[in-house]
N, C-alpha and C positions, 0 to 999 in steps of 0.2 A: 804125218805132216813132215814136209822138208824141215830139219834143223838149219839152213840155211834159211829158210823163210822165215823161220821162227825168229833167231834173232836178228834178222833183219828189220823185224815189225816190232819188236820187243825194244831194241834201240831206238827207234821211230817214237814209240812210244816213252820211252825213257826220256826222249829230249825234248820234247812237247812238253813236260810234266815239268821240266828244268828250266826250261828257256818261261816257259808260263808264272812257274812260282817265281824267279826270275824279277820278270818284266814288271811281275805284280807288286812285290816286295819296294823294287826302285824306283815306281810308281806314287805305293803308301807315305813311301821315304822322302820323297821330292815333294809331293804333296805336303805334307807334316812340317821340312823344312821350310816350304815358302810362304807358307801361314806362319810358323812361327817368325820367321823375318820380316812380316807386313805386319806384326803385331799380336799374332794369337787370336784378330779378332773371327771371333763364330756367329755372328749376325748371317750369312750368308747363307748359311746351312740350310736353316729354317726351309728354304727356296728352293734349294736345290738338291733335297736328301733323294726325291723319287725323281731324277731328270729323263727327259726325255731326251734318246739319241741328240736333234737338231739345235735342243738344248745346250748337255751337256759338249757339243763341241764348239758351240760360240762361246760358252763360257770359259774351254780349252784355249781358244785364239785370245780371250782378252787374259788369260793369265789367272784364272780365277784359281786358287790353291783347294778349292773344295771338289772344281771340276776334276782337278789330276787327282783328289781322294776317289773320286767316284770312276775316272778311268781305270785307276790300281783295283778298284773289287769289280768291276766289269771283267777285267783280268784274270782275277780269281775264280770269278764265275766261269769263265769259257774256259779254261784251262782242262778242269775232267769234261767236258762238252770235248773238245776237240780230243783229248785221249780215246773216247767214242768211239769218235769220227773214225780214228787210225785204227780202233780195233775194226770196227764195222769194213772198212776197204779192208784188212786184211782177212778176214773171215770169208769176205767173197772171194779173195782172193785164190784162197786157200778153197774155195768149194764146201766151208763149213757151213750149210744155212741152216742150223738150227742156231748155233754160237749169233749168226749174223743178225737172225731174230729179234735173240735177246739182246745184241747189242742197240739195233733199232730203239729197242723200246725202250732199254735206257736209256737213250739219247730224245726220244720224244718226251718222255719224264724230266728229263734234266731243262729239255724245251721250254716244260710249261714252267718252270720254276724260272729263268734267266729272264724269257720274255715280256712277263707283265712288270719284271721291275723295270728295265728301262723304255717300255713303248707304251 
C-alpha cells in the first residue's frame, strides 16, 4: 500500500471522527441549554424519545430542545457509520477486497442498529 494513500484516508478518517464527535457534542450541549432555559420541563420527552426522521425535524423548526437532543445522538450514531463509509471507499480504493468486505459488513451491522431507531 501507497503510504501516501494511507494517510491520506487515515486523515480522512480522523476528521470525520472529529468533526462528528464534534457536531454531536454541540448538539447535546444546545439541546441541554435550551431546555434548561425554557424551564427544564421534560413532559415532551415522553413523545419524542423514538422520533421518526419527518418527526424529529418539524419538531427541529419549532425549536423543540428534545428534538436538538435527539439530533446530537443521531450524530453520534452516524459518526462510526460514516468512519465505515471512508474505510470501505478507501479499501476499494486501494484494491483491498477482502478489508473492503469486512468493512461492508460492519457497516451493514451498524445499518441495522441506526435504522430502526429513527424510521
Amino acid at each position: 500500500m501507497n503510504a501516501q494513500k494511507e494517510n491520506a484516508s487515515l486523515n480522512w478518517i480522523s476528521h470525520i471522527l472529529f468533526v462528528g464527535s464534534v457536531c454531536a457534542a454541540v448538539l447535546l450541549a444546545v439541546g441541554l441549554l435550551v431546555m434548561w432555559v425554557r424551564g427544564g420541563r421534560l413532559e415532551p420527552v415522553v413523545h419524542v424519545i423514538r422520533p421518526s426522521l419527518p418527526v424529529l425535524f418539524s419538531s427541529l423548526v419549532k425549536g423543540d430542545p428534545v428534538a436538538i437532543l435527539n439530533l446530537g445522538i443521531l450524530a453520534m450514531m452516524l459518526t462510526p457509520f460514516l468512519r465505515v463509509v471512508v474505510a470501505l471507499v478507501s479499501f476499494l480504493w486501494e484494491k483491498d477486497y477482502r478489508y473492503a468486505a469486512v468493512a461492508a459488513g460492519v457497516g451493514v451491522i451498524l445499518l441495522f442498529t441506526i435504522v430502526p431507531s429513527f424510521f
